[in-house]
C-alpha positions in Angstrom: -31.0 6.1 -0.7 -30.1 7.3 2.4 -30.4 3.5 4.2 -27.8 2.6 1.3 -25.0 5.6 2.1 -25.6 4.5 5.9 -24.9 1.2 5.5 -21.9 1.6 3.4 -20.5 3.6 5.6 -21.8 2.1 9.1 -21.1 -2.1 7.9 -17.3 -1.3 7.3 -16.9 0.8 10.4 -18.5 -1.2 12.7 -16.9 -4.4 10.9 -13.2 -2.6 11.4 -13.9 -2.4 15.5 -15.0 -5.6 15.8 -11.9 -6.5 14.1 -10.0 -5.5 16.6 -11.8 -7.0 19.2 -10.9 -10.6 17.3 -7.8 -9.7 16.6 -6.7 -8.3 20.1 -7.8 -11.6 21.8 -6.5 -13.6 19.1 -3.0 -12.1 19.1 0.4 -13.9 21.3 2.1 -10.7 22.1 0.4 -8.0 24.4 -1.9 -5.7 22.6 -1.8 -2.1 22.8 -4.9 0.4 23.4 -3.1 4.2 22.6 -1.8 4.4 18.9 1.9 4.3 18.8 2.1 3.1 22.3 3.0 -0.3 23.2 2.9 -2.9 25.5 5.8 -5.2 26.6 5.2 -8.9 27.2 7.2 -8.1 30.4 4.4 -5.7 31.9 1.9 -8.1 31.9 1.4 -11.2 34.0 -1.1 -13.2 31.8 -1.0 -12.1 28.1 -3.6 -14.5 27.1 -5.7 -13.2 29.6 -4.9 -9.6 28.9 -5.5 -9.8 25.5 -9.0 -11.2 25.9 -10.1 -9.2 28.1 -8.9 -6.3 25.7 -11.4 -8.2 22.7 -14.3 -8.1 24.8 -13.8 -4.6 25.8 -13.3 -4.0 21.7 -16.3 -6.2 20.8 -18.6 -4.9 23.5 -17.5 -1.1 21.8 -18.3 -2.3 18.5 -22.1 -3.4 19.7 -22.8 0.3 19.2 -21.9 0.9 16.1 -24.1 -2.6 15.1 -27.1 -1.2 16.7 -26.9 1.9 15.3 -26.7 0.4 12.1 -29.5 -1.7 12.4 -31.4 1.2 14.0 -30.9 3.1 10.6 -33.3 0.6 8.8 -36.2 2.1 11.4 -35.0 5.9 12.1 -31.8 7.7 10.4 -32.4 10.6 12.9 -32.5 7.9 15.7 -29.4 6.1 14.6 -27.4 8.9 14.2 -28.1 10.4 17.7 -27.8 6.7 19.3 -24.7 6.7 17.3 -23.8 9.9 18.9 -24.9 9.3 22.4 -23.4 6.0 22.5 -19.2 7.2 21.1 -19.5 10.4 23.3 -20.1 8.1 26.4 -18.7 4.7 25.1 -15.2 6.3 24.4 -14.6 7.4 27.9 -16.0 4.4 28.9 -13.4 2.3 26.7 -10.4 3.9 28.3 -12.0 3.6 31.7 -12.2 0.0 30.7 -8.9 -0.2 29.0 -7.4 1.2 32.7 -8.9 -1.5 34.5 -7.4 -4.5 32.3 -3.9 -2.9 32.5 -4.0 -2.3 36.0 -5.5 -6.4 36.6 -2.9 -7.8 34.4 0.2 -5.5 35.6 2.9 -7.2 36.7 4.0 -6.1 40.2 6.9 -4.0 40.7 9.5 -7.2 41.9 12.3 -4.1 43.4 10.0 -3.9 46.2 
């Protein structure tokens, strides 16, 4: 039973952050990491560009809440801790990432 209540919860979640790994790179307009924080199209030099690189960094997130799911079918204690391990250094990681593709697809400041 408890396989079942994990993959119902674990299948959705990790579904959800996948999502927005498609639809950041699918999307026209720059997308946005913070919640209620946006990004204009003026910051950034290459949108498309941007916006990929933003999926991948959302996909490659998601990949630990997949293995940890299928991880569940051989441990729940295991899962749960790789689970664990993998947000408390993958979210730091993610903004460190996040950083990185804002600064790369900046615009430069043209008053200079």
């Amino acid at each position: 039973m408890d396989i079942i209540i994990w993959l119902l919860i674990m299948i959705p979640c990790s579904m959800l952050i996948t999502g927005i790994g498609i639809y950041a790179w699918k999307r026209n307009k720059p997308m946005w990491f913070w919640s209620g924080a946006t990004v204009s199209e003026n910051e950034i030099n290459d949108t498309p560009a941007y916006n990929k690189a933003n999926g991948v960094m959302w996909i490659c997130y998601s990949l630990i809440f997949w293995l940890s799911t299928i991880a569940g079918f051989a441990s729940m204690k295991a899962a749960a801790w790789f689970l664990m391990a993998g947000c408390l250094a993958g979210t730091p990681a993610l903004i460190i990432a996040y950083k990185g593709i804002y600064k790369k697809y900046k615009k430069e400041d043209q008053t200079k």
